[in-house]
N, C-alpha and C positions, 0 to 999 in steps of 0.2 A: 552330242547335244540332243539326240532323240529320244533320249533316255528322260533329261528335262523338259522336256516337250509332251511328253507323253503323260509322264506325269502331274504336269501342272493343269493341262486339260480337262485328264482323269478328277480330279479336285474341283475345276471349275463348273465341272455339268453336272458335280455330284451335288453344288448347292456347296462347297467350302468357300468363305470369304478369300476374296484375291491374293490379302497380305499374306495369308498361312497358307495357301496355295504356295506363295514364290518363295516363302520359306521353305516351308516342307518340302518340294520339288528341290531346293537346292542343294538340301540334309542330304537326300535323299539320291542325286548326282554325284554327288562327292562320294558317297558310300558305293555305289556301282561301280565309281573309275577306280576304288584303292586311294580316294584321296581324305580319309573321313578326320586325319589328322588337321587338317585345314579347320575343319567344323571348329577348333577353338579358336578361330580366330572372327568366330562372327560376331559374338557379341562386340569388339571394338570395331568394325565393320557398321554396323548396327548405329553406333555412336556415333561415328566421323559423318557417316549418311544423313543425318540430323545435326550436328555440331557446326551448324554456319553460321554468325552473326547475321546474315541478310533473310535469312527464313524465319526472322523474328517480326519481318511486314506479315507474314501468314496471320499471324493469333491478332494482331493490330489492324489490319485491315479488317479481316471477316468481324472484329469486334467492330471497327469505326459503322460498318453496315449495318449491322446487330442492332447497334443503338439506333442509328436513325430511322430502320424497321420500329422498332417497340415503341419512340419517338414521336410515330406518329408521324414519321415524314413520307412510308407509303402513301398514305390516303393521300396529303398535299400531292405528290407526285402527278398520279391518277385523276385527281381535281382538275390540277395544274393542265394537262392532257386533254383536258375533256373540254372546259372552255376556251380550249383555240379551236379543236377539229372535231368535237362530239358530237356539230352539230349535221355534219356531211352524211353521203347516205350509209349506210353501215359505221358510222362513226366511232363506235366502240373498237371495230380493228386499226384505225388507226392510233384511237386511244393507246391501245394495248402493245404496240413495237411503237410508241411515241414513250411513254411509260417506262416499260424493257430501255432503252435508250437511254432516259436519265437514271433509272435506278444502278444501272450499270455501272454507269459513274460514282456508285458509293457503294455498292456493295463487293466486286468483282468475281462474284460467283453464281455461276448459271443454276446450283441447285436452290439456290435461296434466293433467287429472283423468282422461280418456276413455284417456290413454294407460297413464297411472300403474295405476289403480284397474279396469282392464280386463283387463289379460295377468293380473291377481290372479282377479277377481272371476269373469270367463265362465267360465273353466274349472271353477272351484269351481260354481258352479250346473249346468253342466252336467252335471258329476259326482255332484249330487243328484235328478237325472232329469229336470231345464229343458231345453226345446227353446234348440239355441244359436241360432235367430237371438232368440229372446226375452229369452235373456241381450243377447243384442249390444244391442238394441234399449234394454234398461233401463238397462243402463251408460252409451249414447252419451245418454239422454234429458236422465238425473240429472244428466250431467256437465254440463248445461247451466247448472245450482246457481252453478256453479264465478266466473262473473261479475258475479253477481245479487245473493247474500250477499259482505256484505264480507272483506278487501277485494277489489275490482273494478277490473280492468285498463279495462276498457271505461266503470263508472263513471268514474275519471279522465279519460281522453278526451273525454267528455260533458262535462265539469265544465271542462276547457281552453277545450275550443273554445263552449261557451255560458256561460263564465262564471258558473257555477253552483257554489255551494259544496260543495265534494266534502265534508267529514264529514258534509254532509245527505244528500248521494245515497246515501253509504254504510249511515247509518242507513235509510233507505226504503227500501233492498233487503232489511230483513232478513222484512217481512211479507209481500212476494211470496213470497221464497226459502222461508219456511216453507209457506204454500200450496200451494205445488207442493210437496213434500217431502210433505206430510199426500195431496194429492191423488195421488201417486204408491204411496203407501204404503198406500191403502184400495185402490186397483187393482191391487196386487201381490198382497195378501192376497185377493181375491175373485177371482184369477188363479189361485193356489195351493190355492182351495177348489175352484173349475168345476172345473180340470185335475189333484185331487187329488193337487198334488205330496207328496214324501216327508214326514216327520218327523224330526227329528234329537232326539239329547239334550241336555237342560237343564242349562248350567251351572251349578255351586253358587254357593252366598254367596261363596264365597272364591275362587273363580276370579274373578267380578266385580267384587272390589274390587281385588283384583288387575290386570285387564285398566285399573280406573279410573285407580289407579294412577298405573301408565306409560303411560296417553294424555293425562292431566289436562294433563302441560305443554303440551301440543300444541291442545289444543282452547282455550284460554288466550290462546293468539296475538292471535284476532280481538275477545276481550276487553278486552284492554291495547291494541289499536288505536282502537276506538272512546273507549273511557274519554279513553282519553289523548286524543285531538282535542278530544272535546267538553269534555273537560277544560280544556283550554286549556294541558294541558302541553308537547306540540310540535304542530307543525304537520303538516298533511296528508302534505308531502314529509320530513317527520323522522319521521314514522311509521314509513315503508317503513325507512328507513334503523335505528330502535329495530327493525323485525323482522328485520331480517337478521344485528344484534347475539343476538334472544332467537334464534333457529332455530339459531347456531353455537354460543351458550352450552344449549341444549336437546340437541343432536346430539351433542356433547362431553361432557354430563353425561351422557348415556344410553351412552356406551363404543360409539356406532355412527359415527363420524365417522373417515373413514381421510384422510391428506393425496388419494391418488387420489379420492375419492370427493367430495372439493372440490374435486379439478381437473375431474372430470367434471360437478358443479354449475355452474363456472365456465363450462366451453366451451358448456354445455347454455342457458344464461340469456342467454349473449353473440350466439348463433346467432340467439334467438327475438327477444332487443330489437333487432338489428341488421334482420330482418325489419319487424319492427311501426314501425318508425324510418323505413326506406325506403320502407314504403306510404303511411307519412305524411307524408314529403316528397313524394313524386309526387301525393299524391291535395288537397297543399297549392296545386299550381300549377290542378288544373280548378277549386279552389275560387274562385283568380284568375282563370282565363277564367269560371267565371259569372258574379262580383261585375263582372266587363268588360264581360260582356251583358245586365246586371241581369235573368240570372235569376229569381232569388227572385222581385222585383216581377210579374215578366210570370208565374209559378205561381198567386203571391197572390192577381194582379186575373184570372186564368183559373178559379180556384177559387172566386171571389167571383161570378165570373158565373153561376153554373152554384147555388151555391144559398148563402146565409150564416148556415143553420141548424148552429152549434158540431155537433152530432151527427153529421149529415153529411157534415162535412169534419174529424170525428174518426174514422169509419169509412174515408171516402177515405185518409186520413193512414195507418191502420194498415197497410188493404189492399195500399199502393202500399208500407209496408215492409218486407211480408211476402214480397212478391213478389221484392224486391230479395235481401231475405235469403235467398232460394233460390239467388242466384247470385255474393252479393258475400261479402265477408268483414264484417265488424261494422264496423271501425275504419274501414275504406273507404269505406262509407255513411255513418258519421256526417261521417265529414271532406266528401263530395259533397253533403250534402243538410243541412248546419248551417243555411246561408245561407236554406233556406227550409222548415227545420225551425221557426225561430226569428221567421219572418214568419207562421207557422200561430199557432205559440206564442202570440203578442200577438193574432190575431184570437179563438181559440179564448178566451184567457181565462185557462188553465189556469196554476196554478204553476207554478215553472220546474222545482221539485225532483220534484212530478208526474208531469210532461211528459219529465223526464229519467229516467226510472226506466221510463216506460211505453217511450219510443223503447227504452232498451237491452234490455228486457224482451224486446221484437219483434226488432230485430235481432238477439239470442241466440238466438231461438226459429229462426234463420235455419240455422242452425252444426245444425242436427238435422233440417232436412227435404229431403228427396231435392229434385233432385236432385244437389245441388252441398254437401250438411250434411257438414260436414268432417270433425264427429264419429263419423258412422253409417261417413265412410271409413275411419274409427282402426281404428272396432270390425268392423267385416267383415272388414278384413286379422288383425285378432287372433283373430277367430271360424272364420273359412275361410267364412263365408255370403255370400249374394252382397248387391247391395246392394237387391235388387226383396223379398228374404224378411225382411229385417233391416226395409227400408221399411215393410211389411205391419204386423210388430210392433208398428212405432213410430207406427203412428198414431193409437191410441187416448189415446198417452201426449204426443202433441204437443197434441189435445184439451183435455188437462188443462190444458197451459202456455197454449195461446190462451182457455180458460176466463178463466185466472188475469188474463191481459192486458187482457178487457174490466173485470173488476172495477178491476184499476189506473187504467182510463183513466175509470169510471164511479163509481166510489167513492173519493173523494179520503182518507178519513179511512186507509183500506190502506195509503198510503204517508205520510204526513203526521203518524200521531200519535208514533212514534218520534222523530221530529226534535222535534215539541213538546212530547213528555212530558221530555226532555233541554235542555226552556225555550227551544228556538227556535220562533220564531212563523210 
């Protein structure tokens, strides 16, 4: 396995994109062991890794988001945000993980919250006398929300590849999600008091019901997604497909919907699932050469050797994907590391809805930490900061999320009573 290790490294500090990295490293495995006759078996490999009927929320969601972006439902969000708490002192951070919070609920992906809700937000805070990389920093942090709170591109994915019921994942992201959102929001406000940022003026009663408004349909979204699953009205994959109905019928009633503004929706959702599509076919075929080299097993009984106390090989478990997540993308780890995510899984003990809520929790916490966090790169090219000042900022606020992570992984009731209080067991 060190042969594939070695080389997929070699590719990734050369500057090779991930997916041709785990390709190529696994062409390239196979050709070292004497196994290169396998290689024709990757193209249907390739296919089956992509061939799920539930990965069709991917292209449905990211679009349902899309529209209500181009929509014009950012700026309401943002609005929405600012006349309840804009007017406190630094009121723009909590604008800003107040914002991160609902958008989350329609878009469910942290790079397009970071991208959306940043060229808006950094400026505006900086313009209120916030240090920009501080802005950068809380924007790239919150946007992390974006996969956490339903719905979750990355819940999906967990929910594929371990067979794990996605409207349960969904509901157990919403007590994380809110955790950090609270834990972000006491550190912004004790941010704003140390660094006695400005004050702004308070909006009236009637600017706020107004801002309520026109953001009500928009925050509604991830309401009528949930309802409806645990409803039992359609399914996890007719979800996506009802929000991409509500977001055209929302975008259309609000007089913000141009035909360009749907082609550029269109080309925008097409680019990103065509992406998240091909990493998962490539990262489909190492999950074939591990199941080849019974991986898993040989992690399982190397972890079992070494200690069988659940605590310890839930710390080890975390450590090992915090680390990864400094270098991989989310979808790419879960797809490499299912096969012996899911042999901890059963030793540990842990639920599967748990267990799936705490892994994404981690690999999202990955997307924000130098020095590979996708989102701190959103925000530095939006800020002009570099990425060593913007890092600085953000450490206090990655703190708050690896807080939130041990309580997931050490307090089961965090993520589990949502699913039960909606009579799952």
């Amino acid at each position: 396995m060190s042969a594939f290790l070695s080389v997929f490294l070699f590719f990734i500090f050369a500057g090779v994109p991930i997916s041709l990295a785990l390709g190529v490293g696994a062409v390239i495995y196979l050709y070292l062991t004497d196994n290169s006759d396998l290689i024709l078996a990757f193209p249907q490999k390739m296919i089956g890794g992509v061939d799920n009927f539930v990965l069709l929320t991917i292209p449905l969601f990211l679009l349902a988001g899309t529209l209500m972006n181009v929509g014009g439902i950012t700026d309401r969000i943002i609005h929405f945000a600012r006349a309840f708490v804009g007017h406190r002192r630094g009121g723009m951070s909590s604008v800003t993980v107040l914002s991160s919070m609902f958008f989350a609920g329609i878009s469910g992906s942290a790079t397009a919250e970071a991208s959306a809700l940043g060229s808006i937000l950094i400026p505006a805070m900086k313009k209120q006398g916030m240090p920009g990389a501080y802005a950068a920093s809380l924007v790239g942090i919150s946007a992390l929300l974006g996969p956490i709170i339903p719905p979750s591109i990355t819940m999906i994915v967990f929910g594929v590849l371990a067979g794990a019921p996605i409207g349960q994942l969904f509901l157990a992201g919403v007590g994380p999600g809110l955790l950090i959102t609270s834990g972000l929001l006491i550190y912004g406000n004790w941010r704003a008091k140390r660094d006695n940022f400005p004050v702004t003026a308070k909006a009236t009663a009637q600017e706020k019901r107004q801002a309520l408004v026109r953001t009500l349909p928009a925050l509604m979204l991830p309401v009528i997604i949930i309802v409806g699953i645990k409803g039992g009205i359609f399914t996890a994959t007719e979800s996506a497909a009802v929000a991409v109905g509500y977001a055209i019928v929302v975008s259309a009633l609000q007089r913000e919907m141009t035909w360009s503004r749907l082609w550029e929706a269109l080309i925008s959702t097409t680019v990103a699932t065509s992406s998240i599509m091909f990493i998962t076919a490539m990262a489909s075929i190492v999950a074939f050469v591990f199941a080849l080299e019974q991986i898993p097993s040989m992690v399982a009984k190397q972890v079992l050797s070494i200690s069988s106390n659940p605590y310890f090989i839930l710390l080890m478990l975390n450590l090992a994907l915090l680390l990864l997540g400094m270098f991989l993308e989310p979808i790419s780890i879960l797809i490499l590391t299912m096969p012996i995510l899911l042999q901890l899984q059963k030793i540990i003990g842990m639920d599967i809805v748990q267990f799936g809520t705490m892994v994404v929790v981690n690999v999202i916490i990955g997307m924000g930490t130098p020095p590979v966090g996708v989102c701190l790169f959103i925000v530095c090219a939006i800020s002009g900061k570099s990425l060593v000042e913007v890092s600085k900022e953000a450490l206090p606020l990655l703190a708050i999320c690896i807080a939130v992570l041990a309580l997931i992984a050490l307090f089961p009731p965090l993520t589990l009573w949502l699913p039960r209080a909606f009579g799952v067991g």
